[in-house]
Steps between C-alpha positions, in 0.01 A plus 500: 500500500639787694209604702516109552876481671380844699208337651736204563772749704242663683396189648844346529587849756166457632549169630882562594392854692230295714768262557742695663238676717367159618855379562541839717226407645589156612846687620353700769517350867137461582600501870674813435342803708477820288354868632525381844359704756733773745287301797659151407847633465406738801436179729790274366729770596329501855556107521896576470579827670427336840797313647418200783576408829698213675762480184877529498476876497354517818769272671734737291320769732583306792155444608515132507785189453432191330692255658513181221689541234248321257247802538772729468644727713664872581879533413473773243652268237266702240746642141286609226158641470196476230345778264149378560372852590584584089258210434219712779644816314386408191151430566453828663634631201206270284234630800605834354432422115184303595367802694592724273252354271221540698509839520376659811425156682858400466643846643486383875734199397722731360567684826541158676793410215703795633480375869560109348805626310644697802432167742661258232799746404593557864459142623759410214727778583550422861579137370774619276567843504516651167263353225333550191188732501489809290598243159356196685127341339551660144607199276148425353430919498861626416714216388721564812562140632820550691423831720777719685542476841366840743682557750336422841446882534362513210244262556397649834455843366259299196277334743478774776340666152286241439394479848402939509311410163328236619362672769393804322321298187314294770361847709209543275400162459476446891301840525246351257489173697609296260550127497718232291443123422752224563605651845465239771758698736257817533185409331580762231541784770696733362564728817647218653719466200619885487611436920708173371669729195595748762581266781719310303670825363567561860660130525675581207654867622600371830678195354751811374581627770885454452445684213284813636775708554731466180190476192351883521338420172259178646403765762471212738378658829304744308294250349441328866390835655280590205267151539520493820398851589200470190339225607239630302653469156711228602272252741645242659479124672497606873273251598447133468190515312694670167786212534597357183460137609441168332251381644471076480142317472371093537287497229843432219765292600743688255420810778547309766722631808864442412575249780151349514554099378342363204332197658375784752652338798627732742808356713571685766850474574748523236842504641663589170409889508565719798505848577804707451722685802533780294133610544430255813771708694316843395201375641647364795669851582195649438256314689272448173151399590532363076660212604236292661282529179794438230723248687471216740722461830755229481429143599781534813264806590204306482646156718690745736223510766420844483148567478515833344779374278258651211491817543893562597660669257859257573271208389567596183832435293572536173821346276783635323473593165924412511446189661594183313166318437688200686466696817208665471333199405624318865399826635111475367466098590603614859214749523711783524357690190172668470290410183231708336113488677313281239183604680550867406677439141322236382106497639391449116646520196453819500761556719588870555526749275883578363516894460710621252524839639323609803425768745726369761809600207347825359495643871846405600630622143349855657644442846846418311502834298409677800794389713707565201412805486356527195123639555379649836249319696455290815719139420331348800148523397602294160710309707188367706286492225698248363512308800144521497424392155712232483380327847164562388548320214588227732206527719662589782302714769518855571607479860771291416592719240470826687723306770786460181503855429597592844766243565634605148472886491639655231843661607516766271635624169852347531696179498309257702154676378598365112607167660123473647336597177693249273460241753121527539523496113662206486276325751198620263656399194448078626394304193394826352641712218727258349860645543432772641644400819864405372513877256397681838790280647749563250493875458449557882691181673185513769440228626800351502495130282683177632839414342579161593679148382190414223586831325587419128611913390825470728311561789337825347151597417501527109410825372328425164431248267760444168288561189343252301746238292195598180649851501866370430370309179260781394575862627879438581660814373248744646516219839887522530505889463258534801741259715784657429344886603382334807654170643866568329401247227403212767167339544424361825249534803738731697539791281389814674222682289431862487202462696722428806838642451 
């Protein structure tokens, strides 16, 4: 009877155990993705480190106006800002535990994460100013789900870290030529990747240059002279070929040119966007050979009779980013506005390439640090090979560019020297490096941005963005301690960061 009721239970947990494992089974997500591969993660975080053209950041950088108020426009009127980076942040951080268990395939895509956490970390910070980074990504590994805030210092000194490791952990695996899946920036070059950690450690230490003189400890100008006088441990993006660009294509609508139309229809005339004074008048002043391949002269150019009208450089005019859109909107249906050259920025969906950072920048960042003083070396011969880079880029020929360089010689290390170096930067920087443009403005005041009647920020340019509403429901007490060290307690867009006190 016994050996009866045991068989009996044996079955009874038999039966229940497969039960529960089948109902586990039937629990999983079969769409779930488990063990994915560094490569995948590797190329998602390509798709979202690149920032496009022709948005509101780049009327923000006073390259264009929009001049209907249904598209949107340029007043400024911007309050708080978004933690997506964290979201970026925390792939790089699964990139890292993917290629980790891979072993010695997975150790390039650990060298990338440093560079990936330094890019994300700083492009929050110079949002925000302080954040969270040394707690930040360890509530799954740590149980830490509201994070302190670093100070902005703090943060710099992390990544300029990140930035030296980065480049030593990927020396070996560029002498041995080797090559990484999921990259369609580089191909999987991983020289070219060293020059961007480096190049964009130079963007990074000149962006501090209010703050070269007073932090001995982030050794700011001894870090510049070190990569730039060891170009051999620290290579870098000189030329256009080693630009970090994305580059569009016609073969996927999803990767299609950012202003080329669905329905592929080009129209050739779209009187809501115009070019902006702010980088017009540069060009103007200048006599800029760019112009004729970016912009298009004004209609009251083109009826006024002048045969040559094309190729004058006061047939070109661009709006106010002040302007009210009222005004500038008569202004464009009078043809007195220039528009962009659709033939040039939209010949395919391809369009042109948007560089994230480029030669043009890594040059003048030199030519800056010389004429600051910081490192010896000749300023002008970055100065021009800027100049050079950047209208190559554009196409533009080299007696017309040779004719630029001598109707704006460098004047020397001083004053109006630094004024032509942050200019020419700013002209390179058009529909490039996201807001690169506006940071250069804001901790230099070069060139100088339009104020005007539109302005939302009591006719100011805002300084920052207020941080996320999320953080006041689920970091607050970590959130309000930061404020109060930095903004006096107040959130808004015009507190004054470290970065640029």
């Amino acid at each position: 009877m016994k050996t009866t009721i045991y068989i009996a239970l044996f079955f009874a947990l038999t039966i229940s155990v497969l039960s529960c494992k089948k109902t586990d089974d039937l629990q999983k997500d079969p769409a779930a993705i488990l063990n994915v591969a560094p490569k995948l993660i590797f190329t998602g975080l390509l798709l979202n480190s690149s920032q496009a053209p022709w948005n509101t950041d780049q009327r923000h950088n006073q390259y264009l106006v929009m001049n209907e108020e249904y598209y949107g426009g340029q007043s400024y009127n911007w309050t708080t800002g978004n933690y997506d980076n964290y979201t970026q942040l925390r792939n790089v951080v699964r990139m890292e535990i993917e290629a980790t268990k891979v072993g010695a395939a997975g150790a390039p895509y650990l060298a990338l994460a440093k560079f990936f956490k330094a890019y994300f970390f700083i492009n929050t910070t110079e949002m925000f100013g302080d954040i969270p980074m040394s707690e930040a990504l360890k509530g799954a590994s740590q149980g830490i789900f509201t994070p302190k805030y670093d100070t902005q210092k703090q943060v710099y000194k992390q990544c300029l870290q990140l930035l030296e490791e980065a480049n030593t952990d990927l020396t070996p695996f560029v002498l041995n030529k080797t090559k990484v899946d999921g990259d369609f920036f580089y191909s999987g070059d991983l020289e070219k990747w060293q020059k961007l950690v480096n190049s964009f450690r130079l963007r990074v230490l000149i962006s501090l240059s209010k703050r070269a003189d007073d932090t001995p400890d982030l050794n700011i100008k001894d870090q510049f002279s070190q990569i730039v006088n060891n170009q051999v441990k620290y290579p870098l993006i000189l030329t256009n070929g080693d630009n970090f660009q994305l580059v569009y294509n016609t073969s996927n609508v999803s990767n299609n040119y950012p202003l080329w139309p669905s329905d592929g229809i080009v129209l050739k005339k779209d009187l809501r966007n115009n070019l902006g004074s702010t980088y017009i008048d540069i060009i103007k002043k200048t006599m800029d050979p760019r112009i004729f391949v970016i912009g298009l002269p004004t209609d009251s150019a083109k009826t006024s009779g002048d045969p040559d009208y094309a190729a004058k450089f006061t047939s070109y005019r661009g709006g106010k980013t002040g302007e009210l859109q009222t005004t500038l909107k008569d202004q464009a249906i009078a043809g007195k506005l220039s528009m962009i050259n659709f033939d040039y920025w939209l010949s395919s969906p391809s369009g042109v390439p948007c560089v994230q950072l480029g030669a043009s920048e890594t040059n003048f960042n030199i030519a800056e640090a010389i004429n600051r003083g910081w490192i010896s070396g000749n300023a002008a011969d970055y100065y021009n090979h800027g100049i050079e880079e950047s209208m190559k880029f554009y196409g533009v020929n080299n007696p017309a560019i040779n004719s630029f360089k001598i109707l704006n010689t460098y004047s020397g290390n001083n004053n109006t020297g630094l004024t032509q170096i942050l200019e020419q930067k700013y002209v390179a920087f058009f529909q490039n490096s996201g807001r690169q443009a506006y940071y250069n403005n804001r901790r230099t005041g070069i060139p100088k941005f339009d104020i005007g009647p539109s302005n939302a920020n009591n006719n100011s340019i805002p300084t920052r963005w207020a941080y996320p509403t999320g953080e006041y429901t689920v970091n607050v007490e970590n959130l309000k301690a930061s404020l109060q060290s930095q903004y006096a307690g107040a959130d808004t867009q015009n507190g004054i960061m470290w970065l640029i006190k």
